[in-house]
Backbone bond lengths (Angstrom), bond angles and torsions (degrees), N, CA, C in turn:
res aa  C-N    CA-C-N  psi(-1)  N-CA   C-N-CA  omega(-1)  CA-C   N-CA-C  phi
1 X - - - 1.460 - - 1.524 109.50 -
2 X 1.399 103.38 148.14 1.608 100.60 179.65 1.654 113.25 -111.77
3 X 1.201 133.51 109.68 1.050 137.87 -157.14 1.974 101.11 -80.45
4 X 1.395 110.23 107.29 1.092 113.96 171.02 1.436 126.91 -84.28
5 X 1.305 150.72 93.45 1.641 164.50 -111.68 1.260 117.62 -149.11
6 X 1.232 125.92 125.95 1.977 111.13 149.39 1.119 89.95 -143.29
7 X 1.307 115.51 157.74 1.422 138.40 -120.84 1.961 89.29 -154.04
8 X 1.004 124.37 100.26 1.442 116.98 178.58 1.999 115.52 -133.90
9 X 1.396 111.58 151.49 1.362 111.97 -168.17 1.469 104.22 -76.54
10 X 0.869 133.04 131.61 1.820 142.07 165.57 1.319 119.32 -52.83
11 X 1.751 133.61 105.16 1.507 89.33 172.50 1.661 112.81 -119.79
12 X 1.610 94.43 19.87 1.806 103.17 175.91 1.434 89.13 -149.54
13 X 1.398 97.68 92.36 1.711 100.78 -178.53 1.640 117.86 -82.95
14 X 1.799 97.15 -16.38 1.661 98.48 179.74 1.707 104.30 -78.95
15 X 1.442 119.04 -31.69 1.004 112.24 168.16 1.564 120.84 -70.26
16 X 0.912 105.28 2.47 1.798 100.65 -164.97 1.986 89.53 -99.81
17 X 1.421 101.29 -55.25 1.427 124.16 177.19 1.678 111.22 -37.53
18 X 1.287 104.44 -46.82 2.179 115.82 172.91 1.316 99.13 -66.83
19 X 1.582 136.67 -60.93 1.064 140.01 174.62 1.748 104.33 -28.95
20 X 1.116 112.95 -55.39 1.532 114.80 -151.67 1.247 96.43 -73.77
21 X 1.428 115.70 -62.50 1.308 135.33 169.24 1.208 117.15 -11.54
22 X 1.924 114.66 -43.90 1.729 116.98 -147.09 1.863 82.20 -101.54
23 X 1.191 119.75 -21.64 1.789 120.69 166.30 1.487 116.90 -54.91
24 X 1.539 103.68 -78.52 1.684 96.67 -176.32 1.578 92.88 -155.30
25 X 1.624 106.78 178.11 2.120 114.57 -164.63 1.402 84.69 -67.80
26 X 1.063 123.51 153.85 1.293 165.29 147.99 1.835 112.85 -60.15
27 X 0.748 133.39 136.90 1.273 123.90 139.10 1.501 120.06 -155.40
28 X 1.674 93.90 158.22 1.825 105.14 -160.56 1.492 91.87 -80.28
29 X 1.430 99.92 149.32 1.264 123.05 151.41 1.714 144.29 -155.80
30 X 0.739 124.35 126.73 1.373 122.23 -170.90 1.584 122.91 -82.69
31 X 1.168 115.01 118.96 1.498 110.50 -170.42 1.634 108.55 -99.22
32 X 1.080 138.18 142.12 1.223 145.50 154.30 1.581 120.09 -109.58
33 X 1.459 97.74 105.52 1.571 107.61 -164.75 1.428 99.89 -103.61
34 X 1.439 106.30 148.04 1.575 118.37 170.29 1.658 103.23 -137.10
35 X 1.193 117.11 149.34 1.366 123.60 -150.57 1.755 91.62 -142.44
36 X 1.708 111.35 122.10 1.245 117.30 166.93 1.543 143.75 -100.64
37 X 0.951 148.60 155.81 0.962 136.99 177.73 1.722 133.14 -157.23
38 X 0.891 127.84 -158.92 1.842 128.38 -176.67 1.364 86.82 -99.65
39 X 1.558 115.85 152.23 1.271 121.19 163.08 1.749 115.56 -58.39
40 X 1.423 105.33 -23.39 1.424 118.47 -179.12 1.667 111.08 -86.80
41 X 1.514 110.82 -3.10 1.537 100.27 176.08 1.434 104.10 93.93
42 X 1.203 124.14 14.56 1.710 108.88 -152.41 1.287 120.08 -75.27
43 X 1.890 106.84 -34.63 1.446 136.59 -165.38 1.996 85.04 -60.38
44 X 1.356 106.39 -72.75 1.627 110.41 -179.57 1.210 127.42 -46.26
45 X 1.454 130.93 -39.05 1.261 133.54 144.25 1.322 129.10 -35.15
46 X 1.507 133.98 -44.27 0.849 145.03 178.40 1.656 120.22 -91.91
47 X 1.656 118.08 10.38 1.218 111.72 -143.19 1.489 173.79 65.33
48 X 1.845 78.87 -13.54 0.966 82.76 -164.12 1.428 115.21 -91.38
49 X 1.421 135.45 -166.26 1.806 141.49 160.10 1.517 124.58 -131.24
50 X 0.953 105.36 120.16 1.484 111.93 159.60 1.629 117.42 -119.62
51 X 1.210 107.34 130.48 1.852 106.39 -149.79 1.680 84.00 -151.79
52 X 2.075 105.44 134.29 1.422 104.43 150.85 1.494 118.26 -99.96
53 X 0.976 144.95 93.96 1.687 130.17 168.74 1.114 122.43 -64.45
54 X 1.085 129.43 160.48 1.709 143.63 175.33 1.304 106.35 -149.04
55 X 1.144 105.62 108.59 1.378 150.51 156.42 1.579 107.12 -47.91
56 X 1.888 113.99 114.09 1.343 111.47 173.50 2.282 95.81 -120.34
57 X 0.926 103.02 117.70 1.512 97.85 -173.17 1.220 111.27 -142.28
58 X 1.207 124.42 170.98 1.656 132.52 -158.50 1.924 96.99 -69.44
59 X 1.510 118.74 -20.78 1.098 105.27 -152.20 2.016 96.79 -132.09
60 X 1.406 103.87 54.10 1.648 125.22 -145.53 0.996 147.35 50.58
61 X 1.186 126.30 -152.62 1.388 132.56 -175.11 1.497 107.96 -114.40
62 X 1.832 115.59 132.69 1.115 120.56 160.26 1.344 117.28 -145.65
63 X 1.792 118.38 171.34 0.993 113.11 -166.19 1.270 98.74 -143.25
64 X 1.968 95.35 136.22 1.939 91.64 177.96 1.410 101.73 -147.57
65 X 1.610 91.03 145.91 1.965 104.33 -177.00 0.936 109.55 -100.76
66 X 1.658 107.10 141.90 1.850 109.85 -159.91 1.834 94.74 -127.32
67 X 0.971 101.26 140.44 1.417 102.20 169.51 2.309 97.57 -120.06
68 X 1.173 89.66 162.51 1.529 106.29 177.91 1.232 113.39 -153.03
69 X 1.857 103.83 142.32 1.475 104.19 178.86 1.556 95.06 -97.57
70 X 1.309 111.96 174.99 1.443 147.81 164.07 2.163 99.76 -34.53
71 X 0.745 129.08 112.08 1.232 135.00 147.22 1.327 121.68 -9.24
72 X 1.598 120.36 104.71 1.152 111.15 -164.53 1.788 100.78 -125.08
73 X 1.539 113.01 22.29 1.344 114.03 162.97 1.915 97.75 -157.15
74 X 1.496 94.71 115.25 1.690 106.91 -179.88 1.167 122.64 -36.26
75 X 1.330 100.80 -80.34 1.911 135.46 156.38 1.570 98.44 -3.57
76 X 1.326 120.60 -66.14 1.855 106.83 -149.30 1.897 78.17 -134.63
77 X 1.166 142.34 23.18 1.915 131.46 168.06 1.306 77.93 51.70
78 X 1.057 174.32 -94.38 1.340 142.85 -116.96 1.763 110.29 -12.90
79 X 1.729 90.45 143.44 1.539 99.30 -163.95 1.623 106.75 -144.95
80 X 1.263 97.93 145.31 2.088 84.10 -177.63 1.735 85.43 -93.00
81 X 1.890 109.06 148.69 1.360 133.38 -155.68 0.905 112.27 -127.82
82 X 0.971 143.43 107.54 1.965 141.28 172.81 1.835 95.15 -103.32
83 X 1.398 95.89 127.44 1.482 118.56 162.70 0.835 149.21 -110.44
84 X 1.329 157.00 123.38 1.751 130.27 175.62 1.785 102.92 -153.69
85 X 1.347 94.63 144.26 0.689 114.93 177.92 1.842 131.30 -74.09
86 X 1.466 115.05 114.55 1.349 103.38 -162.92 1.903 95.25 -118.89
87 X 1.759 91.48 157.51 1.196 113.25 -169.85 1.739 121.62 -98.89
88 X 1.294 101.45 -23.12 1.593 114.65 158.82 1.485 123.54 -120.66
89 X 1.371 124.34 94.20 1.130 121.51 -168.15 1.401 126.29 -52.13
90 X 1.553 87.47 -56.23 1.753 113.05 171.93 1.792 112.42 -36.42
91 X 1.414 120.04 -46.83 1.292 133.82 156.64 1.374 112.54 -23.81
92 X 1.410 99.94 -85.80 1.319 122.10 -172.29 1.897 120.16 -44.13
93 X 1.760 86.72 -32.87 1.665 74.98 -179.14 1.496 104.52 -89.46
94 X 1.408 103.54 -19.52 1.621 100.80 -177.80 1.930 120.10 -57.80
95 X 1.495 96.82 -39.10 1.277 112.61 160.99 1.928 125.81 -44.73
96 X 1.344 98.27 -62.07 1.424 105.72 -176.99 1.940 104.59 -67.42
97 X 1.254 118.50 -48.49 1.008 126.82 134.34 1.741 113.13 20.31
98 X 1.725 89.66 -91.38 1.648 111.29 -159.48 1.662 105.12 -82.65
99 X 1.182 103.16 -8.71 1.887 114.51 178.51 0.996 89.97 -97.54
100 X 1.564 162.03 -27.48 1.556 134.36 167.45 1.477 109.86 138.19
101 X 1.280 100.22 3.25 1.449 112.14 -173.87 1.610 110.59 -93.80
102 X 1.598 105.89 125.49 1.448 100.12 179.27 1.715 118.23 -110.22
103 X 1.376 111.63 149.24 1.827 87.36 -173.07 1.415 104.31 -63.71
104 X 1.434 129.81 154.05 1.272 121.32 -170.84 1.683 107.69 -129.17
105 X 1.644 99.04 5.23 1.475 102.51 -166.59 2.252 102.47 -168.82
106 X 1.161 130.93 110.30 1.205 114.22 174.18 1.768 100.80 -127.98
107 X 1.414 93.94 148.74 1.779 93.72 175.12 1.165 116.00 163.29
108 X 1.799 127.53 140.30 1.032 140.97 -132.73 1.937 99.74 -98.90
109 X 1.195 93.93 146.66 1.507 120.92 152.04 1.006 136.69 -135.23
110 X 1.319 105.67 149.29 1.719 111.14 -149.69 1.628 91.55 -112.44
111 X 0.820 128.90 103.98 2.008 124.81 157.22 1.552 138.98 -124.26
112 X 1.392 84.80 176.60 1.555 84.11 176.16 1.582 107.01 -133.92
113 X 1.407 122.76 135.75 1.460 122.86 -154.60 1.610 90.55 -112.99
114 X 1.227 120.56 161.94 1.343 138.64 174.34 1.832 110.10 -167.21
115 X 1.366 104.89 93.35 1.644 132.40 140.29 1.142 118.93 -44.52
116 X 1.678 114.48 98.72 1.656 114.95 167.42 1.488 107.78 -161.56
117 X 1.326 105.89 140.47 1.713 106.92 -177.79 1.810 110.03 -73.90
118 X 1.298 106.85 159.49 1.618 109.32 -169.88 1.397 98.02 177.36
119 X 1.624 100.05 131.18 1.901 125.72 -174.45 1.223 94.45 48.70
120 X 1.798 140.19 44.76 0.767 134.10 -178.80 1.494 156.15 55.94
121 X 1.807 90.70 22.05 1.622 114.07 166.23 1.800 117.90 -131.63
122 X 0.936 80.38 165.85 1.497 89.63 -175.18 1.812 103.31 -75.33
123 X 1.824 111.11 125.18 1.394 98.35 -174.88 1.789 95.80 -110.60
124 X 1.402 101.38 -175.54 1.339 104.10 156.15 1.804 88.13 -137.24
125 X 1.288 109.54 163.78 1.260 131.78 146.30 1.339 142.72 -138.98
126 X 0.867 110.96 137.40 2.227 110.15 -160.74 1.120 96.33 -139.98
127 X 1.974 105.93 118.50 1.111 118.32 171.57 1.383 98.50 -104.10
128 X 1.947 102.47 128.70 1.572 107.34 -161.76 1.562 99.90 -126.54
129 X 1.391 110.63 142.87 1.287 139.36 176.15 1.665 103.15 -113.31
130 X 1.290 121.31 120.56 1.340 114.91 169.18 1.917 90.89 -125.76
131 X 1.308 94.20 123.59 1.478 118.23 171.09 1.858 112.84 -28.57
132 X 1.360 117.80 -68.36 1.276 126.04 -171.53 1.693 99.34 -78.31
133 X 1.052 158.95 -0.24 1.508 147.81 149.37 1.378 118.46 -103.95
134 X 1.505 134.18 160.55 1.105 142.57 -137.15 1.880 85.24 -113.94
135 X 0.976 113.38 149.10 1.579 122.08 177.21 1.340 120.80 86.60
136 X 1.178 136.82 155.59 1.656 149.53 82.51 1.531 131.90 34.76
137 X 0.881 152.11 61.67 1.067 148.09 -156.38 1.835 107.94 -113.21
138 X 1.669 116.78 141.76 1.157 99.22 -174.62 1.583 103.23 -140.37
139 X 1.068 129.67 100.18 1.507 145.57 -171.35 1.732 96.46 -74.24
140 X 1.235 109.24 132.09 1.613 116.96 154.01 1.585 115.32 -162.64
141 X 1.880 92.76 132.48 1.591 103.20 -148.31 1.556 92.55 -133.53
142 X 1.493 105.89 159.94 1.507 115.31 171.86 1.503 76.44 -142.31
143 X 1.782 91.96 156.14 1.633 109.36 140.69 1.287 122.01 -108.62
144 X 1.834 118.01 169.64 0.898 122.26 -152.94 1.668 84.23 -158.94
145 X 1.773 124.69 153.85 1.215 136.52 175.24 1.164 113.06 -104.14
146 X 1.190 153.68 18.74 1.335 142.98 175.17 1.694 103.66 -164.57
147 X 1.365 130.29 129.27 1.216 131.97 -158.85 2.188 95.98 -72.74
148 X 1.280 119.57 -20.53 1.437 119.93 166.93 1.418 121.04 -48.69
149 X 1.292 118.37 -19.37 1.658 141.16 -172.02 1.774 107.83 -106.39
150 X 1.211 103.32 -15.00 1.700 100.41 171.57 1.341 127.46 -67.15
151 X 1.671 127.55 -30.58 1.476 122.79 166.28 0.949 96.61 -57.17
152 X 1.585 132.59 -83.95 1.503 129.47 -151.41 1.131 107.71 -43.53
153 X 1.725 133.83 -56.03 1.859 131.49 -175.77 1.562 99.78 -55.10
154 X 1.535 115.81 -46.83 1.544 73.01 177.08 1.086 142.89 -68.73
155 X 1.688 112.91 -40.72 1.407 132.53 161.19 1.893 119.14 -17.11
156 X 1.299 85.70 -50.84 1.640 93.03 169.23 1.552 119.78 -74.46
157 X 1.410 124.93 -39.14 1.014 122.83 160.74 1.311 131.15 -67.03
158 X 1.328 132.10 -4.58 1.511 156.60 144.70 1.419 103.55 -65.52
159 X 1.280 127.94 -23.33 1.219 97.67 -168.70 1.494 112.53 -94.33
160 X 1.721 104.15 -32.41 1.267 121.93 -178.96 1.334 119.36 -66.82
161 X 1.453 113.30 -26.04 1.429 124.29 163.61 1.940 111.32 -67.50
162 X 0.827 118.07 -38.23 1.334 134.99 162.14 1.877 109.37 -42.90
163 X 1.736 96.64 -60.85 1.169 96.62 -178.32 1.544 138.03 -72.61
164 X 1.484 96.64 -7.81 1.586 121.25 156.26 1.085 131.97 -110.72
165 X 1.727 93.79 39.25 1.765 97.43 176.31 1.020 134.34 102.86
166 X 1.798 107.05 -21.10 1.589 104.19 -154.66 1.830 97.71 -98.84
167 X 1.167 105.76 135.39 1.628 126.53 -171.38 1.786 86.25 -97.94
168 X 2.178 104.20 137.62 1.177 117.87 173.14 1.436 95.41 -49.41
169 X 1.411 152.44 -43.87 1.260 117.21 -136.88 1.348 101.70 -98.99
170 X 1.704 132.54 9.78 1.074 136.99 166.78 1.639 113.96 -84.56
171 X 0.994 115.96 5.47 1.735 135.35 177.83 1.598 100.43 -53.38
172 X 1.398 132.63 144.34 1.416 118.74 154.47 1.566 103.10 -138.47
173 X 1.179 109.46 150.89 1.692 109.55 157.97 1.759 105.13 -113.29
174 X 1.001 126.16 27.48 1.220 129.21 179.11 2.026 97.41 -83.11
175 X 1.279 117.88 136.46 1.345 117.38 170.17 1.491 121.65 -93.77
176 X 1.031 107.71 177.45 1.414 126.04 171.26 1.190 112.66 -68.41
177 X 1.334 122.65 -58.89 1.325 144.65 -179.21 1.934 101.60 -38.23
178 X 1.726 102.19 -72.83 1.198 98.50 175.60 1.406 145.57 -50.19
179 X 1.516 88.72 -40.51 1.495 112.78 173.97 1.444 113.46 -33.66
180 X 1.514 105.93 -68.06 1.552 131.88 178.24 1.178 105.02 -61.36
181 X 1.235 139.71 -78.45 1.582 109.55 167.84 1.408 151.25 29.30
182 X 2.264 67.96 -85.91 1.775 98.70 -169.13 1.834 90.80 -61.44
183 X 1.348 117.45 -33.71 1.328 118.75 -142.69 1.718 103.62 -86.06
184 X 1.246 89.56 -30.48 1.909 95.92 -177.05 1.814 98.99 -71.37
185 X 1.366 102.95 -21.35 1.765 96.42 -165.57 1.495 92.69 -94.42
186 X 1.105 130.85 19.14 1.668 103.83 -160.89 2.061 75.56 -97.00
């Protein structure tokens, strides 16, 4: 699946937050992300991600391993995503672990998710707070099976961002990943 995304800065999040609200329930959740890589950096070099999250939410705890390819549209990082869902985390990292992979990056997000169909796909949207950077942040993504179907998903996801306010020039492809980084090194 190719995860179609834009990623934009908040700058009236209570208004953005009613908006979402008046769509579909909301619910909080807390993510705890860990981010892998080659001792050589390679996964980041290349774009790519391999990440475990754990999921803390009103309705338990879960945990899922994401792999990502390389960016195959500039404009919005859209990325094709393989997921699954795992049942022992501790496992899982012990695994990546023993294959050569070291965490190269861990750190929390704070959100709020909202499930609702729009221009006729299934969206998500997550208005995200990450503790160590300054702002609001508001993710909204569909998938899509064949990269021929990626203008139109975004288009739709532009629009709905539109419809809660969000102006193109609030768009970012800047990550999380980097952000924090830049921010732990300053």
């Amino acid at each position: 699946m190719i995860e179609a995304e834009l990623k934009a800065r908040v700058h009236a999040p209570e208004t953005v937050l009613r908006l979402l609200d008046e769509r579909a329930a909301g619910r909080a959740e807390v993510y705890q992300d860990t981010y892998y890589d080659t001792t050589a950096g390679t996964l980041d070099t290349e774009d790519r991600e391999l990440r475990v999250r754990t999921v803390h939410g009103p309705d338990g705890t879960r945990s899922i391993l994401t792999y990502k390819e390389p960016r195959i549209d500039e404009a919005s990082g859209s990325k094709p995503e393989y997921e699954t869902r795992v049942t022992d985390p501790d496992a899982v990292h012990a695994m990546l672990r023993g294959l050569g992979y070291v965490p190269a990056l861990t750190f929390e997000k704070r959100c709020r998710n909202y499930e609702f169909e729009a221009h006729g796909l299934a969206m998500l949207a997550t208005l995200v707070r990450v503790p160590e950077l300054d702002g609001t942040f508001l993710e909204i993504e569909t998938q899509v099976k064949e990269q021929g179907d990626l203008r139109d998903a975004l288009d739709a996801v532009r629009a709905v961002l539109a419809e809660l306010g969000i102006a193109e020039d609030d768009l970012t492809t800047d990550t999380y990943t980097g952000a924090i980084r830049a921010q732990r090194s300053a």
